[in-house]
N, C-alpha and C positions, 0 to 999 in steps of 0.2 A: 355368284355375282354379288357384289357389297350391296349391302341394305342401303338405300341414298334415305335423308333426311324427309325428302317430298312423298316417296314412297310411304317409308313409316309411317307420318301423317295419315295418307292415303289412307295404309291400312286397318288405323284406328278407328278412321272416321267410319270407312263400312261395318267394321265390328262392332261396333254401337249403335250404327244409326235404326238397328230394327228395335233394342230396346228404348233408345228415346224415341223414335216414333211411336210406340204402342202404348206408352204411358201418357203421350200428349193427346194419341185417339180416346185414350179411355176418357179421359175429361170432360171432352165434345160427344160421346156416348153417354155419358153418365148423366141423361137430361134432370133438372132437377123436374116437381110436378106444381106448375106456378098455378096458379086459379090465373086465366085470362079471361080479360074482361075488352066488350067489341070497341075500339077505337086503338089498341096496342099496335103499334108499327115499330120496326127495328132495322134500320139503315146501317150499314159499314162502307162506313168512306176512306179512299185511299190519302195518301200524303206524296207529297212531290219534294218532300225533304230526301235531299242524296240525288234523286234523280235526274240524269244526264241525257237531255234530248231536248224535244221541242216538245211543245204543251199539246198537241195534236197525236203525239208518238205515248205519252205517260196517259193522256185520255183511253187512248186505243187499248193502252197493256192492262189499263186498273180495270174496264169492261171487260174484256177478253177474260179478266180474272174472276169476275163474277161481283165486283164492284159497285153499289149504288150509288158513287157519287166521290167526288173529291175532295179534300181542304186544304188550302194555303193559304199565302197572304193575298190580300185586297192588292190587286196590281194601281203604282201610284200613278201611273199613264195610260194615253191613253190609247196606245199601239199593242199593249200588253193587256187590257181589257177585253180590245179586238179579239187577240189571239184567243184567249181564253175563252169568251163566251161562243165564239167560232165552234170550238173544239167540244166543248161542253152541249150543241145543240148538235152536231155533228154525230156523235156517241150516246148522246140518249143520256147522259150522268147529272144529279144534283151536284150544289154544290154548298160547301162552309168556308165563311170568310173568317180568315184570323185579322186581326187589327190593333196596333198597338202603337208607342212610341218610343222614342231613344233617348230623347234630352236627360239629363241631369238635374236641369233645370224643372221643378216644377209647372210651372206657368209654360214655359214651353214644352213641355211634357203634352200639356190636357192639350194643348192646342192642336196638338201633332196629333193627338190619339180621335180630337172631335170630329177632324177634319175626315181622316180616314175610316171612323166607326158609319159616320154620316153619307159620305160618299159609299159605302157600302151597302149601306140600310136601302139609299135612295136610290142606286141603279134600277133601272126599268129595263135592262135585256134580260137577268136572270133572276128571280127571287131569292134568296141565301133560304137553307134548311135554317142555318144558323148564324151567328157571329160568335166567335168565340176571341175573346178580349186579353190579349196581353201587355194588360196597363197598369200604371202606377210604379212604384222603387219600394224594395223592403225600406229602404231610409225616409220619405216620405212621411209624413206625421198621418195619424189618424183621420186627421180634416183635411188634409192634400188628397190621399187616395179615396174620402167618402165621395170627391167631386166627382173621381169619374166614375164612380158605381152610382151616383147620383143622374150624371148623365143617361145613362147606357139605361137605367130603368125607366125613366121619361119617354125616350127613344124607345122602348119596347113594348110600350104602350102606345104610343102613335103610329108606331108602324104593323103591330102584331109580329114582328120575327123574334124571334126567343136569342139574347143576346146573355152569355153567361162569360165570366168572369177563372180563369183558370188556376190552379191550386199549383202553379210553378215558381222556383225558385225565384228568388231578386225580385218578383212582382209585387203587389199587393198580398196575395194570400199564399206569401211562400213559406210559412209555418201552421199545421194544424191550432196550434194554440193563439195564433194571432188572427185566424182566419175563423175561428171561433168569438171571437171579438166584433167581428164582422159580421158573421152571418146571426148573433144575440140582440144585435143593433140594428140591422137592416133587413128586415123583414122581405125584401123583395129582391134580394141578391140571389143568384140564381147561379149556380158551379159548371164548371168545365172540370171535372175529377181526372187530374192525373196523380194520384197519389204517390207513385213511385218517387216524386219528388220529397215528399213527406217520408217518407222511408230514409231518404237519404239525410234530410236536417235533421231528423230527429236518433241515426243512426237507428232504429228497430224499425221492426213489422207491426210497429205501433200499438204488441197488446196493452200499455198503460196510459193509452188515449182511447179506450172503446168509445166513451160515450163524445168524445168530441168527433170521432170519426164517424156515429153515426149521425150525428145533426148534420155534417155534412153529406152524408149520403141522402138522406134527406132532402138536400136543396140539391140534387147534383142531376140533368137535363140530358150531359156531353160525355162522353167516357174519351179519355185518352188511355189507349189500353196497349200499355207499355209494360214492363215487369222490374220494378227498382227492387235493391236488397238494402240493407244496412248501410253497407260504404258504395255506395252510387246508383243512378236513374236507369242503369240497364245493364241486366244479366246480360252474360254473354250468347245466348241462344237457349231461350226457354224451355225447348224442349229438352237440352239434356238434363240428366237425372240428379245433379248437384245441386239445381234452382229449383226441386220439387217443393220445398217447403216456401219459399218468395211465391212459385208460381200460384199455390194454392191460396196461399193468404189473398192474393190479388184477386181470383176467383170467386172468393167467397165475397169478399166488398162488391165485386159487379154484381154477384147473383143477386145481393139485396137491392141493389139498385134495379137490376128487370123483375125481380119478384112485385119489387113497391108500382115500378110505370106499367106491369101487365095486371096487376089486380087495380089500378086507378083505367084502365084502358086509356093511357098515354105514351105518344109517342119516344122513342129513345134513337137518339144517335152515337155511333162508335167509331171509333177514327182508331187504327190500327199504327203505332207511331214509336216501332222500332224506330233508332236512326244511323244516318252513317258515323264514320268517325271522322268526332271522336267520342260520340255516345258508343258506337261501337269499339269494343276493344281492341285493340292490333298488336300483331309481331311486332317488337322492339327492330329499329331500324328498317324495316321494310315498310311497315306502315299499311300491311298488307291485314284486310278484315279476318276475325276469325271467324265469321259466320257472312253469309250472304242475308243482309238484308231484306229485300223484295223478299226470298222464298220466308223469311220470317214471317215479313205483314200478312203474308198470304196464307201459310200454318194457321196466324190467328187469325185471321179473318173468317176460314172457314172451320177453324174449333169453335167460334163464339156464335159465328151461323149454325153450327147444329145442335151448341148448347139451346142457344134461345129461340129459335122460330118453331 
C-alpha cells in the first residue's frame, strides 16, 4: 500500500519523539545546586493566548496541569472580570495581569495604559501576583516612554504589587541596547524577561551583549519563557534536537535569574508562553501547526518545575 503524506509525517514524528524527549528530560534532571535562601517561591502560570473556550474551561485545564495560576489581559468590562474572577476562585489559581495600550498617539497611549494598569492594581476580588506592562512604542522618544515607567513605579509603591515592564518587540524595551538606557537611568524599572524577543532584533543568541544582558537579568522579577532563535520569537517546538543550542542559551539566562531570587530568598514568577499562530509555525496553505502548543507550555512548565523547586 503507498506510503500517503500524513502517514510519513506520522512516522517521523514517533521516530523522533523518544530522542527529543530524552534530551529535553535531561535538562529538567540536570538540577543546577543553587544556595536557597527561606523566602524563595516559584510559581508557573499558564497563558490563555490561542485558547478556545470559556475562561472556566482554560482555568479547569491550566489546574488539572499542575498550573499556579494564570496571565492575560486585564479584562476592560465588566462582565469579563465576572467571568474571570468567578473561575479563578472556583480553581483555586493566582493570577498576572498584562496591561498596555494601542494608540499611536502618545498622550493617548499613557492614558489608555493608566487607566487599565490602575484599574488592575485597584481591583479588590483578586490581588494580581503581578502586572506585567506592555507599554510605550519603540518610536516614542525617551521622555514619552519614562512617563509610563514613571507611573507604574509610583503605582508599585502604593499598592506593593511588583508591576514590571516587558523586553518585547515595538514596546519600550524592544532592544537590549535601548532597554539598557533605561534600566542605567531608572533605577527602579523592574523586567518582565522575555528575551527571545531580543534574539530576534538583534539576529544572535546575544553573545556580544553579555554585559548588557546581565544588568537586565539583574532587574528581571517575570520570566516569559518562550525559546527565540536568530530569525524569530519561536523555535518551532523545543524539544526537537535542532533548537538544542537556542534552547540552552535560554536556560542558562533563566538559571541566573533563579540562582540570584533563591540565594536573595525572592519570590519568581514564570509564565510559559509558546504561542499559536502565527508565532507558531505552519504548513504553507494549510495553516495547520507544526507542534501542539498546550503540550508545549506544559513540556516546559514541568522541565522548569523540576529544574527549580
Amino acid at each position: 500500500m503507498p506510503l500517503t503524506r500524513r502517514k510519513f509525517f506520522g512516522m517521523g514524528a514517533s521516530a523522533s519523539a523518544a530522542m527529543m524527549l530524552t534530551s529535553f528530560e535531561a535538562l529538567a534532571m540536570d538540577k543546577p545546586a543553587f544556595q536557597t535562601t527561606q523566602g524563595f517561591s516559584l510559581k508557573i502560570m499558564a497563558t490563555n493566548w490561542g485558547f478556545r473556550g470559556t475562561m472556566d474551561e482554560f482555568c479547569a485545564k491550566a489546574k488539572k496541569e499542575g498550573y499556579d495560576g494564570i496571565e492575560l489581559w486585564w479584562p476592560g468590562d465588566a462582565a469579563g472580570q465576572q467571568e474571570l474572577f468567578t473561575a479563578l476562585k472556583k480553581h483555586g489559581l493566582a493570577v498576572g495581569f498584562l496591561c498596555g495600550g494601542s494608540s499611536s498617539n502618545w498622550q493617548e497611549h499613557l492614558t489608555q495604559f493608566k487607566a487599565s494598569v490602575d484599574a488592575a492594581a485597584g481591583n479588590t476580588a483578586q490581588r494580581p501576583l503581578y502586572i506585567n506592562c506592555h507599554a510605550g512604542r519603540d518610536y516614542f522618544s525617551f521622555d514619552q516612554n519614562k512617563a509610563f515607567i514613571d507611573h507604574t513605579t509610583q503605582l508599585a509603591k502604593k499598592t506593593g504589587i511588583g508591576i514590571y515592564h516587558e523586553s518585547h518587540r515595538s514596546r519600550i524595551l524592544f532592544a537590549a541596547s535601548i532597554a539598557r538606557h533605561f534600566i542605567e537611568k531608572l533605577p527602579d524599572l523592574r523586567l518582565t524577561l522575555d528575551i527571545s524577543h531580543w534574539c530576534t532584533v538583534h539576529e544572535s543568541l546575544l553573545g556580544d551583549q553579555v554585559e548588557t544582558v546581565n544588568m537586565a537579568l539583574e532587574r528581571t522579577d517575570h520570566i516569559h519563557a518562550r525559546v527565540g532563535h536568530p530569525e524569530g520569537p519561536q523555535v518551532s517546538d523545543p524539544r526537537a534536537p535542532e533548537w538544542e543550542g537556542a534552547v540552552k542559551a535560554h536556560i542558562a539566562w533563566w538559571d541566573s535569574i533563579v540562582e540570584k531570587k533563591k540565594k536573595a530568598g525572592l519570590p519568581l514568577t514564570i509564565l510559559t508562553e509558546f504561542g499559536p499562530p502565527d508565532y507558531m509555525p505552519t504548513l504553507p496553505y494549510t495553516r495547520q501547526p507544526l507542534a501542539d502548543q498546550w503540550a508545549i507550555n506544559v513540556h516546559m512548565m514541568q522541565l522548569l518545575r523540576k529544574r527549580y523547586s
